[in-house]
C-alpha positions in Angstrom: 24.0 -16.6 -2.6 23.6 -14.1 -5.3 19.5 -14.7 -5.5 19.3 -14.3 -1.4 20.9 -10.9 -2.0 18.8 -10.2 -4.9 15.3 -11.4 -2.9 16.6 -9.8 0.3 17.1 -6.1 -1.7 13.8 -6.6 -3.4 12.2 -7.3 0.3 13.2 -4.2 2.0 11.9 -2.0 -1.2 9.0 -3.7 -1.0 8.7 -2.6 2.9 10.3 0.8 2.6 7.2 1.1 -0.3 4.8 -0.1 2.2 5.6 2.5 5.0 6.1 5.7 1.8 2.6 4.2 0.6 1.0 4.0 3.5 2.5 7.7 5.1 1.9 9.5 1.6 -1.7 8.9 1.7 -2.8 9.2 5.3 -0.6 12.5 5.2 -2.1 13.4 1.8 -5.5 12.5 2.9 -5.2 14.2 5.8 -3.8 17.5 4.8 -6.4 17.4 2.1 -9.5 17.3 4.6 -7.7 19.9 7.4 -7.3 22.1 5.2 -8.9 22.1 1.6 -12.5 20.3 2.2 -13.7 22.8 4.5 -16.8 22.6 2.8 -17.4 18.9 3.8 -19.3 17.4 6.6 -17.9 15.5 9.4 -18.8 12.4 7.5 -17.5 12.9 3.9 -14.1 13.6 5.1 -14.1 10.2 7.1 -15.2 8.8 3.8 -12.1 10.8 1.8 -9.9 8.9 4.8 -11.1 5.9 4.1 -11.0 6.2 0.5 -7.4 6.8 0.8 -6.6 4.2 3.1 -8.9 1.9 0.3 -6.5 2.8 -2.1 -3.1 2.9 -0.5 -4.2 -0.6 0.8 -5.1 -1.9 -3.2 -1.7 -0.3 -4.0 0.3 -2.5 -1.7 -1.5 -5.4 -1.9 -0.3 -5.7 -5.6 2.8 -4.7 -4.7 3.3 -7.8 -2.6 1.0 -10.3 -4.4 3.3 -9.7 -7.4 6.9 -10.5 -5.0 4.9 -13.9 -3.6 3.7 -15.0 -7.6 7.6 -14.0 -9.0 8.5 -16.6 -6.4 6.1 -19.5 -6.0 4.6 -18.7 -3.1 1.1 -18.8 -3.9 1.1 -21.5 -6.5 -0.4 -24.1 -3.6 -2.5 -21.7 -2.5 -4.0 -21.3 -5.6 -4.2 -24.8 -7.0 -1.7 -24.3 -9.6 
């Protein structure tokens, strides 16, 4: 009963991560083209969005890819 508990609490850190990551960067991303890249076209502040979004996603995808290899989860995916 004790592991449930312990997999269940690393879960919802793991999510509560996700929705931080994901709201940090789009807000920081954001903020930083409304208001500091004035200089930038149209176009490089889409790609300073999407760079962000690039890296928040690379962020959370090792967050989780590390939670399903700690518990087996990817070992038939994998061939191992």
């Amino acid at each position: 009963m004790e592991k449930v508990e312990r997999m269940a609490g690393g879960l919802m850190w793991r999510i509560i991560g996700t929705i931080v990551a994901f709201s940090a960067f789009l807000i920081g991303s954001l903020i930083y083209v409304g208001f500091y890249a004035s200089s930038f076209d149209f176009g490089q502040k889409v790609i300073v969005v999407l760079v962000a979004l690039i890296i928040a996603f690379a962020a959370i995808a090792i967050m989780w890819v590390t939670f399903a290899g700690r518990r087996g989860w990817m070992r038939d995916k994998w061939g191992s």
